[in-house]
N, C-alpha and C positions, 0 to 999 in steps of 0.2 A: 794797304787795307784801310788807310784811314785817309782816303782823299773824296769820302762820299758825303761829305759836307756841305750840305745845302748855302748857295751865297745869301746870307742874313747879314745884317749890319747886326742885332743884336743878339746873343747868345748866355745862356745862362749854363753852367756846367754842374756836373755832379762826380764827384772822384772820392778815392778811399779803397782802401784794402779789398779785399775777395771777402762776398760773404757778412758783409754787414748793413747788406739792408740797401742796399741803394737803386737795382730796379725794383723793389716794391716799394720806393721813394719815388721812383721814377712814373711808378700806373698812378699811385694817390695823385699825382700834382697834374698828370695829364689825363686819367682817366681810361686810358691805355694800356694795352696787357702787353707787356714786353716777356718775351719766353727767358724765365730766370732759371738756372738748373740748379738743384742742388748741391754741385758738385760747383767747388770752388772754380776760377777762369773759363765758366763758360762763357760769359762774355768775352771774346777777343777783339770786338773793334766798337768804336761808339755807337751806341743806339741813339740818334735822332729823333726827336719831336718836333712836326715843322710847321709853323702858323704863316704861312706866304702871305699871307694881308696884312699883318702885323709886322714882317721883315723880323720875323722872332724865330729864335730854335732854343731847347732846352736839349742837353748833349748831355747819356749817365755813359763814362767814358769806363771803357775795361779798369776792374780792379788790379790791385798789383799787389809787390808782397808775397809770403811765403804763399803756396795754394799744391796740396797734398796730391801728386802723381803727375805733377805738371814740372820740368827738367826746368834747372836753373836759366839755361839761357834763353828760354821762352821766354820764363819773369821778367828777366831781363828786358827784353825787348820791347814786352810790352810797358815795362816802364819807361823806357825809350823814349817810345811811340806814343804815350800822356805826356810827357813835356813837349815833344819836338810838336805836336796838335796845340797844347797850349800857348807854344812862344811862336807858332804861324798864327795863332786868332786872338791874341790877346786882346788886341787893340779893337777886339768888337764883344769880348767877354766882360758884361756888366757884372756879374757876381761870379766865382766860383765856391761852390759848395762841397765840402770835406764831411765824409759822413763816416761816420764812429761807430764801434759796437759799445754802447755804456758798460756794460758787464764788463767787457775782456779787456778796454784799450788801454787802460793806468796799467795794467799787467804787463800785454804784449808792446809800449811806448819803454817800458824800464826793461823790460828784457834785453832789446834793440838799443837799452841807451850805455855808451862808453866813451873813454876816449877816442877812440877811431870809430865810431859808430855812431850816428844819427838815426833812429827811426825813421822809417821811409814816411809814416803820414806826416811827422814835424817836417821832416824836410820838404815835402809837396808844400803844406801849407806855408811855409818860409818864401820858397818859389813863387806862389802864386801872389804872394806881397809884393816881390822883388820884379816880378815884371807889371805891377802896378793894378794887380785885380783885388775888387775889395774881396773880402775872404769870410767865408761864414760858417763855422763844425756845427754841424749836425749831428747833436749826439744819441743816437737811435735806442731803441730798445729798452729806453727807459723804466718802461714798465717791470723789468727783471732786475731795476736797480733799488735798495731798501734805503740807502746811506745816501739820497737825491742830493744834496747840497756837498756831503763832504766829497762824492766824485767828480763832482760837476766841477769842485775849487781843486780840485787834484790835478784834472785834466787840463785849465787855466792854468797850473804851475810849470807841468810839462811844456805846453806851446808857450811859455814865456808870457803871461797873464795876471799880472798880480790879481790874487782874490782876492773878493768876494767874486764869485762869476756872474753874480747880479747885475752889474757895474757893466761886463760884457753882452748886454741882450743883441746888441748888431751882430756879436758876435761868435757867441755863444747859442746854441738850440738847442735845447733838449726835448725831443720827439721820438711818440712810438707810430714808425709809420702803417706798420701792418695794424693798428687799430685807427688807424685815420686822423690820429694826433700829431695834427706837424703844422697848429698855429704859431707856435715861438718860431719857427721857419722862416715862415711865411711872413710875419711883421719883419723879421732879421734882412730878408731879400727886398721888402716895399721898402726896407729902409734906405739900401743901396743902392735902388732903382730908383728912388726921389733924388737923389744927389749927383744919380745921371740923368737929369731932367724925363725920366722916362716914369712919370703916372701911369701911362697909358698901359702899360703891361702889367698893373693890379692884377688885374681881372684875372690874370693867370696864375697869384700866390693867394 
């Protein structure tokens, strides 16, 4: 189910749990109504956005993670099937984007955190270092957060960030994308497409 990826040399990805925002991350930045359900794992394979003249794709890949009525070894699988996608295209993925619910994720990252337990977003995000893509959390929903600074330094502690999260703006975003606020994004990704000599795809953040 995931071999309908357009041959692009350059790719920008979007990943993160069920449910927090990430195809209506995904219409903001392309413009494009991707059918979202409300119902957590609707997404089961990547949605594509394809620019053939620019040798570009922007990929919001199925969420993963707990998702209410949906059997564990589906999750499973589908978390599977985001890494086994990520480590076949790495080596043409200029950014990948980690996208957060502001409200819930310092909750749902300590719930998930133990000695034998890793939250699944720290560990995507660890991943997606480990095979050599720059990494950028998008932390959504901000507009429902009051404490802007001290979650933002929270969630820096979690992914191993010393705060201030200021210090992190490549790395660090915090946007509300259902109100069309997702310039911290947007510089965060021009930043890691300049250092892949790739200007040329501005025009799309």
């Amino acid at each position: 189910m995931f071999e309908t990826r357009p041959n692009r040399d350059a790719e920008v990805v979007l990943a993160g749990r069920s449910n927090v925002g990430k195809s209506t991350l995904m219409r903001e930045l392309t413009g494009h109504d991707f059918s979202t359900g409300q119902r957590p794992g609707v997404t089961r394979k990547p949605n594509h956005y394809d620019w053939a003249p620019e040798d570009f794709v922007i990929t919001d890949l199925p969420g993963f993670g707990f998702m209410k009525g949906v059997p564990e070894e589906v999750r499973e699988q589908i978390k599977t099937d985001v890494v086994r996608y990520v480590e076949a295209n790495a080596e043409h993925i200029l950014v990948g984007v980690i996208v957060l619910d502001g409200k819930s994720a310092v909750d749902i990252i300590d719930r998930h955190s133990g000695p034998d337990e890793i939250p699944h977003v720290v560990e995507m995000y660890h991943f997606f270092r480990e095979v050599g893509i720059p990494t950028v959390i998008a932390v959504n929903k901000m507009d429902k957060v009051e404490d802007r600074d001290e979650r933002l330094d929270a969630l820096c502690e979690r992914f191993g960030l010393a705060p201030p999260w200021k210090q992190w703006q490549d790395t660090i975003a915090p946007i509300t994308a259902k109100r069309g606020s997702i310039d911290a994004l947007n510089e965060a990704v021009r930043e890691h497409l300049h250092e892949a000599g790739r200007d040329d795809l501005f025009k799309f953040f």
